[in-house]
C-alpha positions in Angstrom: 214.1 178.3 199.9 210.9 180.6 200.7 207.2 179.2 201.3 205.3 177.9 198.6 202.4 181.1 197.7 198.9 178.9 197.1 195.9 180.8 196.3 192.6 179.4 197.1 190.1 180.7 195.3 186.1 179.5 194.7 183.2 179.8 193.1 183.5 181.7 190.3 180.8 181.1 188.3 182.0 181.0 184.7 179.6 181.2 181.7 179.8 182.3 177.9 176.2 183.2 178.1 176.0 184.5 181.5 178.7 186.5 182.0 177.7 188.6 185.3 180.7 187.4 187.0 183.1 187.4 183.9 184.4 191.2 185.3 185.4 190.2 189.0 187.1 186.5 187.0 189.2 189.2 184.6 190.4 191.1 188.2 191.3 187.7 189.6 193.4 186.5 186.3 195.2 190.0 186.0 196.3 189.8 189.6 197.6 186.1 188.8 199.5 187.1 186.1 201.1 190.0 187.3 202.6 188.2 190.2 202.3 184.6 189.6 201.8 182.2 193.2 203.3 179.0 193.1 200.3 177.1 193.0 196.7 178.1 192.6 193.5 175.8 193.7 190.0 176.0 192.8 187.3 175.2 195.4 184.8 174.3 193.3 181.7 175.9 191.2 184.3 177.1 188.2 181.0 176.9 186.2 177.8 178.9 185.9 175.6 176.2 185.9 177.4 173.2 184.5 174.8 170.4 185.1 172.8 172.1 182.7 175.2 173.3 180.4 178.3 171.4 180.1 179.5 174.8 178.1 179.9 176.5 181.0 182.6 173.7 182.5 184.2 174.2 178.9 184.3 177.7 179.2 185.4 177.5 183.4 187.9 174.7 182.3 189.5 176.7 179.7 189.4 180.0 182.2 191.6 177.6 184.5 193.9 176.8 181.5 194.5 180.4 181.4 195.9 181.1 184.9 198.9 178.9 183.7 200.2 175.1 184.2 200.2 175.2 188.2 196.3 175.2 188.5 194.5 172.4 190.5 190.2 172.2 190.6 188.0 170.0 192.5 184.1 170.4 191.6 181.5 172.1 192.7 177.7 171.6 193.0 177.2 173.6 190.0 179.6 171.9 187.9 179.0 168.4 188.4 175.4 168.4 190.5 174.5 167.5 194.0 174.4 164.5 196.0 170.7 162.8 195.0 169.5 163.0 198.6 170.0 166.5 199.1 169.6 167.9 195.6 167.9 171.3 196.1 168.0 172.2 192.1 167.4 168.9 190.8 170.5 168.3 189.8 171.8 164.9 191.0 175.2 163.9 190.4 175.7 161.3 187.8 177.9 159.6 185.9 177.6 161.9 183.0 178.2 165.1 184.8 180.9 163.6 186.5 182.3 162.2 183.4 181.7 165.9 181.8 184.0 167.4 184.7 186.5 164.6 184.4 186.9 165.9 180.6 187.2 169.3 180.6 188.6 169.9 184.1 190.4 166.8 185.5 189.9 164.1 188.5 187.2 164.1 190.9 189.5 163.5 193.8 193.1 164.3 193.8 196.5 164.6 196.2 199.5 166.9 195.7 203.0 167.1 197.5 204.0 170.4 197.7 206.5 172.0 200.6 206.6 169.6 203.4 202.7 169.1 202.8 200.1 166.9 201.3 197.5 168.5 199.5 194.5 166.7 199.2 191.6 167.4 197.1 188.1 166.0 197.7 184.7 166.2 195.9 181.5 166.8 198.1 179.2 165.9 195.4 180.2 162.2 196.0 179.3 162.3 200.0 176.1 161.1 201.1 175.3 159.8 197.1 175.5 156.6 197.5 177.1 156.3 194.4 180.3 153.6 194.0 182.5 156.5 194.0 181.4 157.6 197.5 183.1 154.7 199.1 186.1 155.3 196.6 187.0 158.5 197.5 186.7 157.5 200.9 189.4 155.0 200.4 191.4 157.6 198.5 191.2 159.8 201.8 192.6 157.1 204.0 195.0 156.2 201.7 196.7 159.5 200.8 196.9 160.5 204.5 198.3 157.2 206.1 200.9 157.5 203.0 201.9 161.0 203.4 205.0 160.2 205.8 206.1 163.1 207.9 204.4 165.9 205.6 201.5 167.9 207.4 198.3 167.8 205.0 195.5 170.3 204.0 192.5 169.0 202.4 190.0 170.9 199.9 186.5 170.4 199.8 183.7 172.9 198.2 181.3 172.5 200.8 182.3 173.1 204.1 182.1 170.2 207.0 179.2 172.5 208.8 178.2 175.9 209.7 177.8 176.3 213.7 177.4 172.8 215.0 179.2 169.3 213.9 176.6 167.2 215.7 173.8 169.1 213.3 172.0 166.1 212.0 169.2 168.6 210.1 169.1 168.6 206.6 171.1 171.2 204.8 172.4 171.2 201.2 174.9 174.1 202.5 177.2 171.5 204.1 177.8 168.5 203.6 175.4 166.0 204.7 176.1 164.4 208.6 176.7 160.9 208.4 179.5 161.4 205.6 180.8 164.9 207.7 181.2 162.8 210.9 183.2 160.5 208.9 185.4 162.9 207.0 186.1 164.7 209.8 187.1 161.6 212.0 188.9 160.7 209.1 190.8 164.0 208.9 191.6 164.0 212.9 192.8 160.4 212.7 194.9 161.5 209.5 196.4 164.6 211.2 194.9 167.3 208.8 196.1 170.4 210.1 194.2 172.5 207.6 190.4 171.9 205.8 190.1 174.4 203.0 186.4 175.3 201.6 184.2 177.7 199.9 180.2 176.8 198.8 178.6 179.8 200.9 180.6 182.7 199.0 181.7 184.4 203.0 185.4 184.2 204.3 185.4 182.6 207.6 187.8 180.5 209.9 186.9 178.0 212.7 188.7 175.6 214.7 187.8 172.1 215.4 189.6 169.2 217.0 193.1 170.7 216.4 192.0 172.0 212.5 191.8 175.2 210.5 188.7 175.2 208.6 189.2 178.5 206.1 185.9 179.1 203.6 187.3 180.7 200.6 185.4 184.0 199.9 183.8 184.0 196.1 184.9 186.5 193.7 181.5 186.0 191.9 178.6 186.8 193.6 177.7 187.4 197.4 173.8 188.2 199.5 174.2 190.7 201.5 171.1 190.3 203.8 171.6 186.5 204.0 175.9 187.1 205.3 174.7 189.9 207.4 171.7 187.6 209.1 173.6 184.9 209.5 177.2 186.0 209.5 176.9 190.0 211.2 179.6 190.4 208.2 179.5 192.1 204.8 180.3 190.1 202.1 183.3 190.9 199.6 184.9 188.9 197.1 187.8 188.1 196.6 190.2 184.8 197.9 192.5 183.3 200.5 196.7 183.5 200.0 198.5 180.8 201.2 202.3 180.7 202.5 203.3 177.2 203.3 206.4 176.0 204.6 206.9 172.2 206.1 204.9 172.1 209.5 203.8 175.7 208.9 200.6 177.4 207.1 199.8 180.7 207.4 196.7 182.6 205.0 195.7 186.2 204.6 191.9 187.7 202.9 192.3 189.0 199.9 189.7 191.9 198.6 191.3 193.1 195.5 189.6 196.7 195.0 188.5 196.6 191.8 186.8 193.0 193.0 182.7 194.6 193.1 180.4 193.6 194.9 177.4 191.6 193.2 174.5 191.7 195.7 172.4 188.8 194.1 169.8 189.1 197.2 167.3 190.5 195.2 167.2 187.9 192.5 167.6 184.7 194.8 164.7 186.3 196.8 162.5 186.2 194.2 164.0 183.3 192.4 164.1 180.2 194.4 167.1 181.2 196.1 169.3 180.5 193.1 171.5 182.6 190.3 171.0 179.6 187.6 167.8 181.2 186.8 169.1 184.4 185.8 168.7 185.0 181.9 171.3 185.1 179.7 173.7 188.4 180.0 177.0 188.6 177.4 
């Protein structure tokens, strides 16, 4: 038997009424359906801007459906909000948003045995929000890696653990928050995560810490040029992250598909309080 193919891809943002990134979603599906992987996963922001409009998780949701049976998501912040304390659109995460994802899209928090490995899906919304689900998921987490036997596991989270430093204790809404990171990633060590799979920041990029992959999913929606070449000395494509997994074994490549554009939202965000969800609608 050959590896298990598992396509990560994230932040898609999916809209019926704002469909700027509905071109580079059709690429993705046609791609998918002409040469099916075994397993696809979704990091997170399916949706447009889903705290305000649970259309657009409908719409994202059935976009999933689409792709075919073997389709996992966990949520984004613009699918289910943010964590109250660091809420930087005023969108906290509550119970109806998370209830709204729960119905259209699926769990919160999931875990998935698939060639020799544990996948295990996590939702960032949840850490540092104090809400009863926080300490739930948390639970889950210990749980589903001290069950997992002798499978190696990968978990998925939107938001990535941090940028350049784990001991950052500054406030940031583009990882998540540091009290919860130090104990996710403590959790993962202790767990022995071999992979952390994430997205949020709409670059590809691979770090290791403490004996773990962390991978960030490109988007295939929209990138900022000026911010990713700041920050990141790289230009930013979209596209997403192939995986081949076999039992003690993953490998990934980048994927740019070519007729994947480039969406340079720069402009906008610059002018626009450094968010899409402001845009007006587009068909």
């Amino acid at each position: 038997m050959g590896a298990l193919r598992l396509v990560h891809v994230s932040d898609t943002h999916l809209s019926p009424t704002h469909g700027y990134f509905a071109d580079n979603w059709a690429v993705f599906h046609e791609a998918m359906q002409a040469d099916p992987p075994d397993l696809i996963v979704h990091g997170g922001d399916v949706a447009f801007n889903g705290p305000a409009a649970p259309a657009d998780l409908a719409f994202g949701a059935a976009a999933l459906r689409a792709l075919g049976p073997r389709c996992l998501a966990i949520p984004g912040n613009h699918d289910i909000g943010e964590a109250p304390s660091f809420s930087r659109l005023a969108q906290p995460v509550n119970d109806a948003r998370m209830q709204a994802w729960r119905d259209h899209v699926g769990p919160q928090w999931w875990s998935e045995d698939v060639a020799g490995w544990r996948l295990i899906g996590l939702d960032t919304a949840l850490m540092g929000s104090e809400l009863p689900g926080e300490a739930a998921q948390e639970a889950f987490l210990s749980e589903a890696l001290a069950a997992r036997g002798g499978q190696a596991a990968m978990v998925f989270v939107h938001m990535p653990p941090f940028d350049a430093d784990p001991a950052d204790q500054g406030f940031s809404t583009s990882v998540i928050p540091p009290a919860p990171r130090a104990r996710f990633l403590d959790a993962c060590v202790a767990g022995g995560v071999k992979v952390i799979a994430c997205g949020h920041l709409h670059v590809y990029r691979r770090l290791r810490h403490r004996g773990m992959d962390i991978v960030w999913a490109p988007p295939t929606a929209m990138v900022d040029v000026r911010r990713s070449q700041q920050r990141r000395r790289r230009f930013p494509r979209p596209g997403y992250v192939e995986w081949l997994l076999e039992p003690g074994r993953a490998v990934h490549r980048l994927v740019e598909p070519p007729r994947m554009f480039v969406i340079d939202v720069s402009g906008w965000t610059a002018t626009s309080g450094g968010t899409t969800t402001t845009l007006p609608p587009r068909a």
